[in-house]
C-alpha positions as CSV (number, residue, x, y, z in Angstrom):
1,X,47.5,-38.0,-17.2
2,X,50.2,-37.4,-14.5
3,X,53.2,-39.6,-15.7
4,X,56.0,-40.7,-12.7
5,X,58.9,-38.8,-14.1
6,X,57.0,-35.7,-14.2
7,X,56.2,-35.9,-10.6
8,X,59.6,-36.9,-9.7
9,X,61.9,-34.2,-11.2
10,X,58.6,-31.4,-9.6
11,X,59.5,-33.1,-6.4
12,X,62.9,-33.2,-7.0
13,X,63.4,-29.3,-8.3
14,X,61.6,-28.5,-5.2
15,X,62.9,-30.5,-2.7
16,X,66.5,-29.3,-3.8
17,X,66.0,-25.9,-3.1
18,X,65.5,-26.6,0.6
19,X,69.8,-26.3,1.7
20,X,69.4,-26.2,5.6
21,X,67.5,-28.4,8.5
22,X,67.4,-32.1,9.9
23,X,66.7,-35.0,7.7
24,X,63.1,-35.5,9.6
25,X,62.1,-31.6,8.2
26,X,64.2,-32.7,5.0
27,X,61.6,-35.7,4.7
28,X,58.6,-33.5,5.4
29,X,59.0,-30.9,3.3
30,X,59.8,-33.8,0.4
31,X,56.6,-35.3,1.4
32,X,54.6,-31.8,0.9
33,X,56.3,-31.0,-2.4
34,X,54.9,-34.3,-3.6
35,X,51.4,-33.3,-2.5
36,X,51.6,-29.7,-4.1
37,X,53.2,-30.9,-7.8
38,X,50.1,-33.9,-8.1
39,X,48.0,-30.5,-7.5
40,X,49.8,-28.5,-9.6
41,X,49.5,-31.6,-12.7
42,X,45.7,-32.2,-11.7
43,X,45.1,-28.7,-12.3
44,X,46.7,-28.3,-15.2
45,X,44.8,-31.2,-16.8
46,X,41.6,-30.6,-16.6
47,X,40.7,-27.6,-18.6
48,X,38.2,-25.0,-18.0
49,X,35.9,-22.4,-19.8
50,X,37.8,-19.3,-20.6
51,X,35.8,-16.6,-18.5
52,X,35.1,-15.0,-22.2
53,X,33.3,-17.8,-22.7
54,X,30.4,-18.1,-20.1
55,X,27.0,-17.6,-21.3
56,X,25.3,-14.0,-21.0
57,X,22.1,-14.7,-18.9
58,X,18.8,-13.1,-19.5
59,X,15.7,-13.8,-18.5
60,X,11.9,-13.3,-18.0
61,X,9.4,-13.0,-14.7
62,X,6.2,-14.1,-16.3
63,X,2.4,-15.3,-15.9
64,X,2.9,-18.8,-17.2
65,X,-0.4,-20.0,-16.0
66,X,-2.7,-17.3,-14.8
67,X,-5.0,-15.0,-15.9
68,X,-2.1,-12.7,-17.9
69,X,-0.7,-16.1,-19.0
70,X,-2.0,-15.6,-22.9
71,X,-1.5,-12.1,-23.0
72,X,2.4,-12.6,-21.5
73,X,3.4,-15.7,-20.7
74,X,5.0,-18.8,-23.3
75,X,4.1,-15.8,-25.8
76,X,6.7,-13.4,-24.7
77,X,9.0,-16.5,-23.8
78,X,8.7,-16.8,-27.7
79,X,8.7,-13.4,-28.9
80,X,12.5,-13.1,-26.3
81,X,13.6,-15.9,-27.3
82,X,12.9,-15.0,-31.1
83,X,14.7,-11.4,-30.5
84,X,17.6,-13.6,-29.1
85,X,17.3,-15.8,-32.4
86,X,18.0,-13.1,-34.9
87,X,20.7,-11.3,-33.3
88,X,22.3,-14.1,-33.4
89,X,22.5,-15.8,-30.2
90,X,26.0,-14.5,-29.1
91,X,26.6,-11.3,-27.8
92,X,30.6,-9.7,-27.0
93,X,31.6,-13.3,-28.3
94,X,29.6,-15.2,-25.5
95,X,26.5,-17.0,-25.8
96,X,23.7,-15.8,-24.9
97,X,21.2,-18.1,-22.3
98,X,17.8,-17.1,-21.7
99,X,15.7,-18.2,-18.6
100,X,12.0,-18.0,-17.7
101,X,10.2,-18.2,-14.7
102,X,6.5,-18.1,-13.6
103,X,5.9,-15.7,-10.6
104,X,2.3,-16.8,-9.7
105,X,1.1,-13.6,-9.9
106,X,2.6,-12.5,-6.4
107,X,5.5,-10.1,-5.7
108,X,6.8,-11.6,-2.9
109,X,7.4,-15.1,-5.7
110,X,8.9,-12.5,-8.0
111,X,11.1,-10.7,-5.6
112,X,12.4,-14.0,-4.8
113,X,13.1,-15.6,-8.3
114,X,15.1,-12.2,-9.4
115,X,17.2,-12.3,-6.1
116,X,18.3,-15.7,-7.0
117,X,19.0,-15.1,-10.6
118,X,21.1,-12.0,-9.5
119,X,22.7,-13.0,-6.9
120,X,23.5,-17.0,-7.0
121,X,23.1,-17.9,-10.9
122,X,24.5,-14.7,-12.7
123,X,22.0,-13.1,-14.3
124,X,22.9,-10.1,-16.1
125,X,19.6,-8.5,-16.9
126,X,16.0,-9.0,-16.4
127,X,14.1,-8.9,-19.8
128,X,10.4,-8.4,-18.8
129,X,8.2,-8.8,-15.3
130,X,4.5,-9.5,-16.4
131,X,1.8,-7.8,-14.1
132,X,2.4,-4.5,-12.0
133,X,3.0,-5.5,-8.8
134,X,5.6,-8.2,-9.7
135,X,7.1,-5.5,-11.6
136,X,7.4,-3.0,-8.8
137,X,8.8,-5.8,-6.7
138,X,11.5,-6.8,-8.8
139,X,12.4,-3.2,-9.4
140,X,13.5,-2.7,-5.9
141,X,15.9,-5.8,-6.2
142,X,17.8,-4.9,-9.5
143,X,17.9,-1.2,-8.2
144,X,20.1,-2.6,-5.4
145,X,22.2,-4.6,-7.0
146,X,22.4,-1.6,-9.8
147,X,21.0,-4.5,-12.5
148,X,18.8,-3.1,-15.7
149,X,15.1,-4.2,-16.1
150,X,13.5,-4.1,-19.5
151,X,9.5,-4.3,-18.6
152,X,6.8,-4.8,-21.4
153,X,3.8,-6.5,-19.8
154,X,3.1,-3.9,-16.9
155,X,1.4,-0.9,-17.6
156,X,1.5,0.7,-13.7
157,X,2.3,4.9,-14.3
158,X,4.1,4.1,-11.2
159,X,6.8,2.3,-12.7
160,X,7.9,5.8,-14.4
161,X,6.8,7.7,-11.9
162,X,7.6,8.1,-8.1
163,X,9.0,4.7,-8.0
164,X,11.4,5.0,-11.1
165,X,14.8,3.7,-11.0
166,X,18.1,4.3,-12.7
167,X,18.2,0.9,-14.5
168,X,14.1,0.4,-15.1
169,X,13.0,0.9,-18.8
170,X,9.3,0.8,-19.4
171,X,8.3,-0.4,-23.5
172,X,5.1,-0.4,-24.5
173,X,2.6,1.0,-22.5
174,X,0.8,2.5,-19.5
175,X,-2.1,3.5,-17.7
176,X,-1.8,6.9,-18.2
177,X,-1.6,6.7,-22.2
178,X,-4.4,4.2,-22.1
179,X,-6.4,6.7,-20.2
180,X,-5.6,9.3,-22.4
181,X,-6.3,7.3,-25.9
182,X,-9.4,5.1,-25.1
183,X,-10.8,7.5,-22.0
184,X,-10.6,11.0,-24.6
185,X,-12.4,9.1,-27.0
186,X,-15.4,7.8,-25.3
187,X,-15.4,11.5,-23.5
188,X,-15.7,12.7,-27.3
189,X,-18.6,10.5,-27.7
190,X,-20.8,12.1,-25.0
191,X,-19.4,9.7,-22.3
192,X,-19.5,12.1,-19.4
193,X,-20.2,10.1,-16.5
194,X,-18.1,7.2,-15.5
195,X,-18.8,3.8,-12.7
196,X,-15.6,1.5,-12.7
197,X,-15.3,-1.8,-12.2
198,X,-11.7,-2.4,-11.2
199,X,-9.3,-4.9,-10.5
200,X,-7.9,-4.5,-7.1
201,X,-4.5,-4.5,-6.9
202,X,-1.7,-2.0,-8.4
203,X,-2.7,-1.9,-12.2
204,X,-6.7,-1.6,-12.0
205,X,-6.0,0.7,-9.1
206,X,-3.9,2.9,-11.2
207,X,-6.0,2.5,-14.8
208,X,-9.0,3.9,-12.3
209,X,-7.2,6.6,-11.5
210,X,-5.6,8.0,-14.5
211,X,-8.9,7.6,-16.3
212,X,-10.7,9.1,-13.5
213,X,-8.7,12.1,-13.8
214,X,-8.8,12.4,-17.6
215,X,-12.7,12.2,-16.9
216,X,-12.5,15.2,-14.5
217,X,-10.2,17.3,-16.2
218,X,-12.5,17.0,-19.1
219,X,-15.4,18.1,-17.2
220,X,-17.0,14.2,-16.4
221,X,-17.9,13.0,-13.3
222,X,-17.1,9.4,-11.5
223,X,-19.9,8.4,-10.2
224,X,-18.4,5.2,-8.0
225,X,-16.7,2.1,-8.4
226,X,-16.0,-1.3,-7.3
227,X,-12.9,-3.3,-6.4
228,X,-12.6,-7.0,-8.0
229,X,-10.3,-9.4,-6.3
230,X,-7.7,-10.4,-9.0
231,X,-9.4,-13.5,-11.1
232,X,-12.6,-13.1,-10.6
233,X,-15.0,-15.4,-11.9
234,X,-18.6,-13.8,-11.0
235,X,-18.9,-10.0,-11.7
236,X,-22.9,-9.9,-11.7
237,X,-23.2,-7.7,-8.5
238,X,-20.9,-5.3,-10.0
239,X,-22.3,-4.9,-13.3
240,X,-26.0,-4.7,-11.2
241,X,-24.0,-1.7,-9.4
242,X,-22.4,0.0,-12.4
243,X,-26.1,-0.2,-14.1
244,X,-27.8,1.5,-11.5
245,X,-25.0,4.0,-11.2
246,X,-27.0,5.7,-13.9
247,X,-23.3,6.3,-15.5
248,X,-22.8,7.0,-19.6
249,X,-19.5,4.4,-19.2
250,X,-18.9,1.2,-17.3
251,X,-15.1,1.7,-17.4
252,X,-13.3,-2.3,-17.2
253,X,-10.0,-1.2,-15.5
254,X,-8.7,-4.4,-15.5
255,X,-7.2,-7.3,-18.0
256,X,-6.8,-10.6,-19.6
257,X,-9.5,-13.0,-18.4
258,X,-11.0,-10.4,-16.0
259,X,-11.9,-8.2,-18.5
260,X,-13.4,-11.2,-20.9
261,X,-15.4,-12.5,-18.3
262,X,-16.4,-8.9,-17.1
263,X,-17.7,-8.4,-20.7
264,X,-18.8,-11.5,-21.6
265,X,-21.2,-11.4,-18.2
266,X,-22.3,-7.3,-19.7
267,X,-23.8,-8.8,-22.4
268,X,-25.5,-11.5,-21.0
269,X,-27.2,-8.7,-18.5
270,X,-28.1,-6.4,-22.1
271,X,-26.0,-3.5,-21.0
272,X,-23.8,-4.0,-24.6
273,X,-27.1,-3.1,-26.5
274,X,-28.7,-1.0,-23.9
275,X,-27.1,2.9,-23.7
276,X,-24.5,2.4,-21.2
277,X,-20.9,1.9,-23.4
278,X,-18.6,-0.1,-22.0
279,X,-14.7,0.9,-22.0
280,X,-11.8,-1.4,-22.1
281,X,-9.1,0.8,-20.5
282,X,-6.7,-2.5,-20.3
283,X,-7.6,-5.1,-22.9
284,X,-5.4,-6.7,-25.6
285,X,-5.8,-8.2,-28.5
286,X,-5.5,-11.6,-26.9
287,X,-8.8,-10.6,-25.1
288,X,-11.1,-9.2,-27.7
289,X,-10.0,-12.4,-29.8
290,X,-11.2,-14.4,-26.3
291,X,-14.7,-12.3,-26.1
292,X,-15.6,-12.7,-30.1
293,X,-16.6,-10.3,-32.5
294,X,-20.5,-11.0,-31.7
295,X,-19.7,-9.8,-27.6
296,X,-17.2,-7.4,-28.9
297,X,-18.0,-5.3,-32.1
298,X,-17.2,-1.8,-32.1
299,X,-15.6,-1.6,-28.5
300,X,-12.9,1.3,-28.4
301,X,-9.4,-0.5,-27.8
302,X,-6.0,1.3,-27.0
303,X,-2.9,-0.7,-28.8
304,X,0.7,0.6,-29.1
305,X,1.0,-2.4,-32.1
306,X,-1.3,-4.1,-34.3
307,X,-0.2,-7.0,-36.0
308,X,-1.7,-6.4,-39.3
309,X,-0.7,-2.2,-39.4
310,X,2.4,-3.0,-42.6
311,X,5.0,-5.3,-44.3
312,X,6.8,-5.7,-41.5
313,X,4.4,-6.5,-38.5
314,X,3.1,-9.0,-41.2
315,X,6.3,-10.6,-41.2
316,X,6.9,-10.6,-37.9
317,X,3.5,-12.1,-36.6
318,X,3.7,-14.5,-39.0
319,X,6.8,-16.3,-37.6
320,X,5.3,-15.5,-34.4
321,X,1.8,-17.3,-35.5
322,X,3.9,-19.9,-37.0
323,X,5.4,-21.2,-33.7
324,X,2.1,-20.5,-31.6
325,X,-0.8,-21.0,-33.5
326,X,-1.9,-17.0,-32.6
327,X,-1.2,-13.8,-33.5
328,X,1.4,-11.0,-31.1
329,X,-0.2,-9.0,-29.0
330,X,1.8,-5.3,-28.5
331,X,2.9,-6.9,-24.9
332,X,4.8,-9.7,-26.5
333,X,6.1,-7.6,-30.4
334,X,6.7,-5.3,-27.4
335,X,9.1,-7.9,-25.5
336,X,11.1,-8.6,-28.8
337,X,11.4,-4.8,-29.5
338,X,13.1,-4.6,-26.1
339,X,15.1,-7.3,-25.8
340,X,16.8,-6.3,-29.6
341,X,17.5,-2.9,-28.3
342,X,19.1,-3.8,-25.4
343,X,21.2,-6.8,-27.3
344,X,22.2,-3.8,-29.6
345,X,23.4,-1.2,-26.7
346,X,25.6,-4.0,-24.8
347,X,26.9,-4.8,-28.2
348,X,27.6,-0.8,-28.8
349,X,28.8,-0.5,-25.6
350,X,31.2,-3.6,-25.9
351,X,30.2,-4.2,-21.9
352,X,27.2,-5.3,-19.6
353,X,28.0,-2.8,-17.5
354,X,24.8,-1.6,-16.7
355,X,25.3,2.5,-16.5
356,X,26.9,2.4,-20.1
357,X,24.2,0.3,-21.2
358,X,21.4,2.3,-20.3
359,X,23.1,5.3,-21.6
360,X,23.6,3.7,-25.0
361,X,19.4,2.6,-24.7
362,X,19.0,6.7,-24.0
363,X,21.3,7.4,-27.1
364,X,20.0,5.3,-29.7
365,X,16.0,5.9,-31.4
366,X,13.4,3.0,-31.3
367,X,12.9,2.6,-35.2
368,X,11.2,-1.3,-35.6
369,X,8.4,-2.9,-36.5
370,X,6.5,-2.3,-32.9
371,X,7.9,1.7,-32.8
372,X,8.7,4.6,-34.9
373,X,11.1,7.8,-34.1
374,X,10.1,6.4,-30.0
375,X,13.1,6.6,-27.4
376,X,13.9,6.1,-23.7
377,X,13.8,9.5,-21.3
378,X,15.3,10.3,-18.3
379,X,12.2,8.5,-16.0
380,X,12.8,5.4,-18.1
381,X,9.7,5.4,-20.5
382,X,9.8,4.5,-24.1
383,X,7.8,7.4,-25.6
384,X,6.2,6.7,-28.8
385,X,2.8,6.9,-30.8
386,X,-0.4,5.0,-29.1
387,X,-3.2,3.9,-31.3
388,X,-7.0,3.6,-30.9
389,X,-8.9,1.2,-32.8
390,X,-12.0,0.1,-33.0
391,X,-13.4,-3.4,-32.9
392,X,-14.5,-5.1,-36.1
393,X,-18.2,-6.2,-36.9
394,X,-18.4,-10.3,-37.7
395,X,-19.5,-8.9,-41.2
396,X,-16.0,-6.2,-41.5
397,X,-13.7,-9.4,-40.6
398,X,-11.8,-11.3,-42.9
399,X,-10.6,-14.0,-41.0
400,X,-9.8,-15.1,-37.4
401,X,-7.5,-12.4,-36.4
402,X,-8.7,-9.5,-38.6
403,X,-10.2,-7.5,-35.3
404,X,-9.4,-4.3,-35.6
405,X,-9.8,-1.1,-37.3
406,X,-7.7,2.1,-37.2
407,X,-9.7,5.0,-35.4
408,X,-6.9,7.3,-34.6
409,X,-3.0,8.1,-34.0
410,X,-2.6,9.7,-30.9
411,X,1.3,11.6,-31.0
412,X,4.2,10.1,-28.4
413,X,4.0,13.4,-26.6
414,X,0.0,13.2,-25.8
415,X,0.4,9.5,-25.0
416,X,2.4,9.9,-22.3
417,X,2.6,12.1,-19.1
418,X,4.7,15.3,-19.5
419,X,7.8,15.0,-17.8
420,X,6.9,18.2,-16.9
421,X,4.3,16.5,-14.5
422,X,6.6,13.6,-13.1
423,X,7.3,12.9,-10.0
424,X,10.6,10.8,-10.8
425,X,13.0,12.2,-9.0
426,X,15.6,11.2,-11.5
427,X,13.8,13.8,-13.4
428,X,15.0,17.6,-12.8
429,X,12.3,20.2,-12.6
């Protein structure tokens, strides 16, 4: 409270300094000391935040309602917010505040939300971007305003590749180790020929492709394909296609509720009994658990994490079930792995700053639960070891969630494209 003496003697000290001039400029220069001391003793009485003291804002780009939203959405808001949990919730003495938003699906909605979080609300860091195209979006707005994105539930090549950025780390997965894990596999089982059905937009597109040319290079043939408009309900006319195709494998490059529905409508038309197999080149566990073990038994499934693998995915799916009711798929034990490392290198690098933080990611191994001996390269991917399993029978399950079986290990540096073969140009050749 500003008491009358105080404002007084203020008005007083500086009045008195002024020795020259009329009594009218005498007067006036009273009547603006006054003015700048009740200021001066406003300021000082209300107290403010120390800078030190304002939160550290993170946040997520998600599906919260779509087709991804099981496989990403209030999932990986849970799996962040758990990472955020057991660091502590402070990071460089600040606490930390963690925001999610839901980008519909559409890059232009995603471009958006991270502009505004950058730019007007002060958000350091962007923690994951669900779907491809969002991804690719947001990329271009953190690479101007030289801000780090952490991305787990995309799995575009692309996002490594010729559109890499300085300040984009990839996590868990993409279409070119799902290719090579699930596509080598069926290609081992005498799956020569190929018909995709794909979803049509920058993920299915780029599945298609790397699978295609894993397929070629092993002396297959694609035999066509057809473009499915994100969401679809109704894939009868292009299962009819993909069965008169003639081809060994009806190759699903596409996700969540597209590929459930995609199978669920292939065994209703026979072809899961008939000779035709049926690859899932983008599914996650989410999924299979959404088709059933009667629809989905021994389908070939990539995974870079299965919740039941040791000790320590136990653990960690079963806080993870305890707050949702469902086990972690490797998107979301994904999510958590990156938002720890990255909570770890700001704390290393005792800034935000994003160039030292990105070096201290570089620096430091991925050894969790979700990864062993994996770590972030030049072109911003997490390398590490990719898993093929195989689909339980109803009869091999032991409960609601026991799905999958181990088939094979396939090594971090067959799992992912050769920087040799990059076209980042952050990448020297």
């Amino acid at each position: 409270m500003l008491l009358g003496r105080d404002l007084v003697s203020c008005r007083t000290g500086l009045v008195g300094r002024i020795t020259n001039g009329g009594l009218f400029m005498r007067s006036l220069f009273a009547v603006a000391a006054a003015v700048l001391c009740v200021f001066a003793f406003s300021a000082s009485a209300q107290p403010t935040a120390p800078t030190d003291q304002q939160p550290i804002k993170l946040g997520a780009i998600l599906d919260m309602g779509g087709l991804y939203a099981d496989v990403t959405g209030p999932g990986s808001e849970t799996a962040a917010r758990m990472a955020i949990e057991d660091f502590g919730g402070k990071l460089l003495g600040r606490p930390i505040q963690f925001m999610v938003a839901d980008h519909q699906n559409k890059p232009d909605i995603a471009a958006s939300i991270a502009t505004k979080w950058f730019d007007a609300e002060g958000v350091t860091a962007i923690m994951d971007v669900a779907a491809s195209s969002p991804a690719l979006a947001v990329m271009n707005v953190a690479d101007q305003r030289h801000k780090i994105v952490m991305l787990s539930g995309p799995g575009a090549l692309a996002i490594t590749n010729k559109n890499c950025t300085p300040t984009t780390v990839h996590w868990v997965y993409n279409t070119y180790g799902n290719a090579q894990t699930v596509g080598r596999a069926i290609l081992r089982q005498g799956g020569k020929t190929w018909f995709f059905i794909t979803a049509d937009y920058t993920f299915g597109h780029a599945l298609e492709a790397d699978t295609g040319a894993v397929v070629k290079a092993a002396g297959g043939k694609v035999l066509g394909d057809a473009k499915a408009p994100l969401d679809t309900a109704d894939f009868s006319s292009m299962l009819i296609m993909a069965q008169q195709s003639g081809a060994d494998v009806i190759g699903l490059a596409n996700g969540g509720n597209d590929t459930i529905n995609a199978v669920k409508q292939a065994s209703e038309f026979g072809i899961s009994r008939g000779k035709q197999k049926i690859a899932l080149l983008g599914a996650n566990i989410n999924d299979v658990h959404g088709m059933g073990l009667d629809i989905a038994q021994n389908l070939l499934v990539a995974d870079a994490f299965y919740w039941d693998t040791d000790d320590a995915t136990r653990a960690f799916s079963k806080r993870f079930y305890e707050k949702l009711h469902k086990m972690p798929n490797m998107l979301q034990a994904g999510l958590y792995s990156a938002v720890n490392h990255y909570l770890h290198a700001v704390q290393d690098a005792g800034t935000t700053d994003s160039a030292a933080v990105m070096q201290k990611m570089r620096d430091t191994p991925v050894n969790d639960f979700f990864a062993k001996n994996g770590h972030v390269r030049t072109d911003g991917m997490m390398v590490h070891d990719m898993h093929l399993y195989q689909v339980k029978t109803p009869a091999e399950s032991k409960g609601d969630w026991d799905l999958y079986k181990l088939v094979s290990t396939v090594p971090a540096d067959e799992a992912f494209q050769p920087l040799s073969q990059s076209q980042c140009p952050l990448v020297k050749h």
